[in-house]
C-alpha positions as CSV (number, residue, x, y, z in Angstrom):
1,X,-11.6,-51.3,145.7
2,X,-11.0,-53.9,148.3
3,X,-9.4,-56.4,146.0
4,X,-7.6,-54.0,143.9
5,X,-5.7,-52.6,146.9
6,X,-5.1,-55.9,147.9
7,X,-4.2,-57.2,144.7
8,X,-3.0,-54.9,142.8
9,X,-1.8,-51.5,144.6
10,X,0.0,-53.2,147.9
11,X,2.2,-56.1,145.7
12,X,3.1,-53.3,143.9
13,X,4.0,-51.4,146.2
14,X,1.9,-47.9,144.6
15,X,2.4,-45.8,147.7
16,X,0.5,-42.6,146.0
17,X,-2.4,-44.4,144.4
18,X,-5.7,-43.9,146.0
19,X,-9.2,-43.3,144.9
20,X,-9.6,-40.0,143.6
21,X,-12.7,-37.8,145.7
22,X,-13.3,-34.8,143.6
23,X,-14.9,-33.0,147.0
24,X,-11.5,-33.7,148.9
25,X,-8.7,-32.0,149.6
26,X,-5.4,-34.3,148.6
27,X,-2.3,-33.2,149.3
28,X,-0.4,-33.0,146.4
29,X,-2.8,-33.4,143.2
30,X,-2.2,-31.7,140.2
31,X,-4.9,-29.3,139.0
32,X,-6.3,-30.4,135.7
33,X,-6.1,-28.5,132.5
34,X,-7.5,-28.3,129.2
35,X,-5.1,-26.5,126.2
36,X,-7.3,-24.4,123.9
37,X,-6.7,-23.9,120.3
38,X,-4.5,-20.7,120.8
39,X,-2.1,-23.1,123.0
40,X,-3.3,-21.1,126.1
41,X,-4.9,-23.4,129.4
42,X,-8.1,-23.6,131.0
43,X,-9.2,-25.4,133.6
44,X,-10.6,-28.4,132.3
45,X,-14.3,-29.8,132.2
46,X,-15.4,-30.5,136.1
47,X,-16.1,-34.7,136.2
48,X,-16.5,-37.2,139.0
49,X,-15.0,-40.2,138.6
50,X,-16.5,-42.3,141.1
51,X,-18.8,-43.6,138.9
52,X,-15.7,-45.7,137.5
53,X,-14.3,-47.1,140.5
54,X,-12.5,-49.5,140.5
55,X,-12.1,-49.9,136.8
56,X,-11.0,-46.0,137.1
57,X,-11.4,-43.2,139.3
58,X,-8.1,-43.6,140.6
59,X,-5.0,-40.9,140.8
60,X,-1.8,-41.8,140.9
61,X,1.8,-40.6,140.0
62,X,4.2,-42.1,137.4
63,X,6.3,-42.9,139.8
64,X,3.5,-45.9,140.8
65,X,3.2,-46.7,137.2
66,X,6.7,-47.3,137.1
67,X,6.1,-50.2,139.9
68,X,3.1,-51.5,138.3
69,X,5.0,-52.1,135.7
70,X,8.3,-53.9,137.7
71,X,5.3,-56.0,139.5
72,X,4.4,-57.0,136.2
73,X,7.5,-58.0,134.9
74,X,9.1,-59.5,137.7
75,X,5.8,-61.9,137.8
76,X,4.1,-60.3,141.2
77,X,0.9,-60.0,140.0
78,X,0.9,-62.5,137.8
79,X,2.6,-65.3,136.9
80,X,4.6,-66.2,133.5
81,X,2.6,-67.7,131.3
82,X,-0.5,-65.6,132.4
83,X,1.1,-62.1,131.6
84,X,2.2,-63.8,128.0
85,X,-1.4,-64.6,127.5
86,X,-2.3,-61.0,128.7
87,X,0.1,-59.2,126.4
88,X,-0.6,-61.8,123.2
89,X,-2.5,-60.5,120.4
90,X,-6.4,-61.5,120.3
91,X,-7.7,-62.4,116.3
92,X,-10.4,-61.9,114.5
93,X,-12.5,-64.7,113.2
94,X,-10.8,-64.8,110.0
95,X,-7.9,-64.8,112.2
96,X,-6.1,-61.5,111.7
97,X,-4.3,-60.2,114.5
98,X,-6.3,-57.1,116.2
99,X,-2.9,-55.5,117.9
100,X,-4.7,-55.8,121.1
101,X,-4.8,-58.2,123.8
102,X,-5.9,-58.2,127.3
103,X,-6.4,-54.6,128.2
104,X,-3.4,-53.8,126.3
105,X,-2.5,-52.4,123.0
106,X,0.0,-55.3,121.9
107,X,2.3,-55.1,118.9
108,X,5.7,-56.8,116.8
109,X,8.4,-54.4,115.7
110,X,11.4,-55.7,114.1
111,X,10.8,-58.8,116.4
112,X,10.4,-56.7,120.0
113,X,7.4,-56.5,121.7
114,X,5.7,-53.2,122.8
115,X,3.0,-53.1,125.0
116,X,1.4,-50.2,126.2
117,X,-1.8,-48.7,128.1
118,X,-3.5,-45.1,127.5
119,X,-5.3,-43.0,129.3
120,X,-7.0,-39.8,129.1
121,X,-10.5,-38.1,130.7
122,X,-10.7,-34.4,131.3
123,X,-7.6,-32.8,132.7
124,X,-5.6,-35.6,132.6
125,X,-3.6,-38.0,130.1
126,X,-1.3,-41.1,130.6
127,X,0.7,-43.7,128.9
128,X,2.5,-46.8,130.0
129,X,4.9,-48.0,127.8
130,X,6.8,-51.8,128.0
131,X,9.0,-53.5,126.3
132,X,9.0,-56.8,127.8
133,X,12.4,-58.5,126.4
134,X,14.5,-55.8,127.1
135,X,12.8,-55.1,131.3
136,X,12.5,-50.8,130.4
137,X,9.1,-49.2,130.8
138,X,8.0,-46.0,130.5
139,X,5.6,-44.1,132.6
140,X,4.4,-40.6,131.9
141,X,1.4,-38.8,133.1
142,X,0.1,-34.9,132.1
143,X,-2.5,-32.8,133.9
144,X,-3.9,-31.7,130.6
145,X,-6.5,-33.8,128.8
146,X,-5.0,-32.6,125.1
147,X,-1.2,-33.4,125.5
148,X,-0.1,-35.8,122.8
149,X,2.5,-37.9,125.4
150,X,2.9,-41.0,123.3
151,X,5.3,-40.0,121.0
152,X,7.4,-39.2,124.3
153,X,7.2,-42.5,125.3
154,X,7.7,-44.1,122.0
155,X,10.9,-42.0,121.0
156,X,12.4,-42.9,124.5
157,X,11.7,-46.4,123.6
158,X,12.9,-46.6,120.3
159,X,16.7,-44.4,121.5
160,X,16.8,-47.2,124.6
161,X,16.7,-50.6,121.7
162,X,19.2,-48.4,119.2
163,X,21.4,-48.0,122.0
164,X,20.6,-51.7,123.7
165,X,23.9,-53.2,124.1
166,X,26.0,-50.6,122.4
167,X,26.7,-48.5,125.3
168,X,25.1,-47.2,128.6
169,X,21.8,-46.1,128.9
170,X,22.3,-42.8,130.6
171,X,21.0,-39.3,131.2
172,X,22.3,-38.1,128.0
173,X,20.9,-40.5,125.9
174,X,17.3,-39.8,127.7
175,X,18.2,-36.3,127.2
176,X,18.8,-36.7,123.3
177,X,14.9,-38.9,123.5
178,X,13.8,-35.8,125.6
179,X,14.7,-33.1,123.1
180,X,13.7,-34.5,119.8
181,X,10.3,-36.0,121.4
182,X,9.5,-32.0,122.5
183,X,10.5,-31.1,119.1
184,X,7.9,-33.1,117.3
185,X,5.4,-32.0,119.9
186,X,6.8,-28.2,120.3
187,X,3.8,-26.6,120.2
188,X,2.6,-28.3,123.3
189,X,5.4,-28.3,125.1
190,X,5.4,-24.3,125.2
191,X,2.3,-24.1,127.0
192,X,3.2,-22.7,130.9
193,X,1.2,-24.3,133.3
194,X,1.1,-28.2,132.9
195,X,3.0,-30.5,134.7
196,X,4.4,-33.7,132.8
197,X,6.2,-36.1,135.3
198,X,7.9,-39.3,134.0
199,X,9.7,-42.0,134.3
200,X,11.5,-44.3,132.8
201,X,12.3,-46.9,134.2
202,X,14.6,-50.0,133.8
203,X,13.4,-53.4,135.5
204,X,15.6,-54.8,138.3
205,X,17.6,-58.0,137.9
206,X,16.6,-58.1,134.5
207,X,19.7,-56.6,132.6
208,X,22.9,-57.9,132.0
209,X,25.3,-57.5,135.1
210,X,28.5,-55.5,133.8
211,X,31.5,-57.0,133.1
212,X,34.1,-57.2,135.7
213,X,37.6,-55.5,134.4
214,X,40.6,-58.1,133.9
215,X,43.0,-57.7,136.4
């Protein structure tokens, strides 16, 4: 834990990520939920995650997500050329592509690179979502076990590169991701009780400064 915290969580700046300590009291942590087949909660499964430190075993917020992710693109953790090998496609022997590289699910789509990360144990799911060549990521995390989040992310990736270059990325746009993301996903979405937090969140120095007008 050391190392990570070291390596990982202070370049990154992830003020809210800690290990988790299932007998502690922490300020702030979501209660975790399970969604039962009616669409009614539970509380979910008790686990202890120690056992998975550092690989896991951690909490976190998506707000920290969201900087592991500018760390990673702005080349703090790593540098260049290791993050492309990170996020390239490993192959089979026959040498078909497996979509997935180094710890990350890795794929082409109309040219544009998407990279993302899942997670999910009891009471708890997660996604980070990158598109490299365009410096936007997106970061959510659920306190239920059961929530189908990725097409969330997906949709809000997929409205940001329709929209790339044709006009500013702003809350309504997120809004329209927002709305037909919960549509396909409605079901869920109704349950009382969950929290999903969110962001998405556009790398620094990475897009295009505006245009000054012409005097």
């Amino acid at each position: 834990m050391k190392a990570l915290s070291e390596l990982v969580i202070a370049p990154a700046n992830m003020q809210s990520t800690r290990m988790d300590d299932v007998f502690e009291i922490i300020d702030g942590r979501s209660r975790p939920y399970t969604i039962n087949k009616d669409h009614s909660l539970r509380n979910a499964t008790f686990v202890d995650t120690s056992y998975k430190i550092p690989g896991g075993g951690l909490i976190s917020t998506a707000e920290d997500l969201a900087r592991f992710s500018i760390a990673l693109e702005s080349n703090t953790l790593l540098n260049a050329e290791i993050t492309k090998l990170m996020w390239a496609s490993q192959t089979t022997t026959d040498g078909k592509p497996t979509g997935y590289g180094y710890g990350w699910d890795v794929k082409q789509q109309n040219g544009i690179l998407w990279v993302e990360h899942t997670g999910r144990q009891p009471g708890s799911s997660s996604i980070l979502l990158l598109l490299p060549s365009r410096g936007f990521a997106v970061s959510i995390m659920s306190n239920t076990d059961n929530m189908n989040i990725t097409p969330i992310a997906k949709t809000t990736g997929q409205c940001v590169l329709e929209h790339w270059g044709c006009e500013a990325i702003n809350n309504e746009l997120f809004s329209k991701a927002w709305s037909d993301s919960f549509r396909m996903m409605s079901s869920v979405a109704a349950c009382p009780g969950a929290v999903l937090q969110a962001i998405c969140q556009p790398i620094p120095n990475r897009r295009a400064a505006p245009k000054e007008a012409s005097p």
